[in-house]
N, C-alpha and C positions, 0 to 999 in steps of 0.2 A: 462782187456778188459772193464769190466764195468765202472774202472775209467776213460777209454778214453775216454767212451761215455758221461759222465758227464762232461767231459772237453771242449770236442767238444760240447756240447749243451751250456756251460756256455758262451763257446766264441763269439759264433751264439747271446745269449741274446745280450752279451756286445756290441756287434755288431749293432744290431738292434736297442739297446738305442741311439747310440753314433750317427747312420742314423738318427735315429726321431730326436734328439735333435742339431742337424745340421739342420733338415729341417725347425725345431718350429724356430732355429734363425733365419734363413735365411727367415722367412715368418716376424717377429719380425724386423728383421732389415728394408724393403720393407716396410713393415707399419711406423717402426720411422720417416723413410725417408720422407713418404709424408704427414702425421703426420705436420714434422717440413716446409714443404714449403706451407703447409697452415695456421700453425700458423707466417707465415714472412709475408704471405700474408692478414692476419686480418680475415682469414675464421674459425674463434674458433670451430664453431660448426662440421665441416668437419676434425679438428687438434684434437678435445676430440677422435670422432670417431674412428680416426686413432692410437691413444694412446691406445687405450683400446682395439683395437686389438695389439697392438704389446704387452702390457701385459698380453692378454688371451693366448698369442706364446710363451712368454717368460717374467718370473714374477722379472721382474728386477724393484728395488724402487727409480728408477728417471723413471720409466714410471707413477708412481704415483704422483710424482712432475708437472709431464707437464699435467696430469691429471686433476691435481687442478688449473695448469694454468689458461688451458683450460676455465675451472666452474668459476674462478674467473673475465676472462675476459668477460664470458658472463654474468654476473651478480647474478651468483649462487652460492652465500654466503656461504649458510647452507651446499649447496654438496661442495665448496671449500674447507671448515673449515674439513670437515670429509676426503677429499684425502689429505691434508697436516698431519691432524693426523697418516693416516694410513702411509704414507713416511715416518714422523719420528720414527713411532713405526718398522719399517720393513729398518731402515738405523740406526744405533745408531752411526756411526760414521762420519754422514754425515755434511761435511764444511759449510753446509748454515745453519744447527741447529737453530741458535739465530736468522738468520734473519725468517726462516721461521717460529717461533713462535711468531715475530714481526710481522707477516704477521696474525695470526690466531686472535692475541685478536685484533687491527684494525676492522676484518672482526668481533667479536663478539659483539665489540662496536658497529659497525655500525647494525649490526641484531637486538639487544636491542635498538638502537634506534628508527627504524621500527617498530618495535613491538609497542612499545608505541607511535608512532605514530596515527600507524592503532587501537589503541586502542582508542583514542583520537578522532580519525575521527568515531568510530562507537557510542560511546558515544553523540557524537555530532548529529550524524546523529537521534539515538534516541530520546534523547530531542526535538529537531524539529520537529519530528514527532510526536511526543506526542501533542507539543504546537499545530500543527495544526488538531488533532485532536480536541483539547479543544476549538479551537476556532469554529472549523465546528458543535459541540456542541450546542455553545451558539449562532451562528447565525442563526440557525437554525428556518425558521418561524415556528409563532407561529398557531394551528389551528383554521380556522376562524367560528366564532360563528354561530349556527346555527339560519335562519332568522325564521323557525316556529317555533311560540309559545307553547310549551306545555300549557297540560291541567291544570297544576298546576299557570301557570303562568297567565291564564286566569281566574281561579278562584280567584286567590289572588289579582289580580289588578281590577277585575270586582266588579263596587258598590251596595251596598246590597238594591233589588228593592222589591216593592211588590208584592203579589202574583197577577201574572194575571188573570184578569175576563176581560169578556164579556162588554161593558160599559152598556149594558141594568141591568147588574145585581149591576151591583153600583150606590150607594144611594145619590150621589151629582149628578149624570145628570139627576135622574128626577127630583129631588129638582129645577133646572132650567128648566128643561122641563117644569113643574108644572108653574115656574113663567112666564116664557115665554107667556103660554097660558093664564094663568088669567091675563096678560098686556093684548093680546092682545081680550080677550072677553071684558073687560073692554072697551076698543079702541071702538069696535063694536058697545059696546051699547051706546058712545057717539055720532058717527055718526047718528047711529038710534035716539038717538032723539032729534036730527039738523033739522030745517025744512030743507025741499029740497030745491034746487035754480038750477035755469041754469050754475051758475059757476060749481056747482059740478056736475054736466051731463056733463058737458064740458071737466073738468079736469079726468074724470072714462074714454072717449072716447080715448081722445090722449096719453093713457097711453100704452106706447110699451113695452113688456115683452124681458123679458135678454136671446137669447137664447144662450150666451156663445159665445166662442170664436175656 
């Protein structure tokens, strides 16, 4: 009795596996299907989609072949090169082997030589930027001088004068004042003793004084 039951439960699994994995293909095939009439029709990105569900349905390694197609035709090197690897590692007996290892180092060449490319263009890119750094450096104006003079500058340039006084207190303008006066007392006493005449009453009269301007 017990063995029946174990038998009858065994067959129920077998059962069960044999429905799922009917169903995963038949969801796997429906994905292949349209999968393949959009990659006929150049719609890569909608044909990867479609591939990678019918591999998460059923892990069949020509799903990973059109996988790589796929990556390949839309310009994705690096994920190409890695779905071709994994086809051939998960096919070892598979008839395109050589080509599609003819296909991987192509694709690695081309990757290397992008690379060094885009190496080339950021190096480049650097330099230039540098250069015009150094040039906004040096053109850089210059700051303009200031127009007031300092204190220093007005002492060094200013000529060495004598102590100021008072002109009363210095000893050459009375020395002229002094001569000044004794001209003109002298003057006076020549007049005084001029006899008088009518001309000089005459010329003291019409004598008009400055009063400026």
């Amino acid at each position: 009795m017990k063995f029946a039951r174990l038998l009858v439960a065994f067959v129920l699994l077998v059962s069960f596996v044999r429905t799922a994995s009917a169903d995963d293909r038949a969801h796997a095939r429906a994905a292949f299907r349209a999968g393949s009439q959009h990659y006929n029709l150049g719609e890569f990105q909608q044909a990867l989609d479609s591939f990678k569900e019918a591999y998460r349905n059923y892990e069949d390694p020509s799903f990973l072949f059109n996988i790589a197609q796929c990556e390949r035709q839309l310009g994705h090197k690096r994920e190409a090169v890695r779905e071709y690897r994994a086809y051939l590692n998960n096919s070892e007996n598979a008839d395109n082997r050589e080509s599609v290892r003819q296909i991987i180092t192509q694709l690695e060449r081309d990757i290397a030589a992008e690379d060094q490319r885009a190496a080339a263009a950021a190096a480049q890119a650097a330099q230039a930027k540098k250069a015009a750094d150094t040039v906004a450096i040096t053109t850089a104006p210059a700051p303009k001088p200031s127009l007031e003079p300092t204190t220093e500058t007005v002492t060094a340039n200013a000529p060495p004068t004598a102590e100021h006084k008072p002109a009363y207190k210095k000893w050459w303008v009375w020395t002229i004042v002094g001569g000044v006066v004794a001209a003109g007392a002298a003057t006076g006493l020549v007049f005084a003793l001029r006899p008088s005449s009518p001309s000089a009453m005459t010329s003291l009269g019409t004598s008009h004084p400055s009063f400026g301007q």
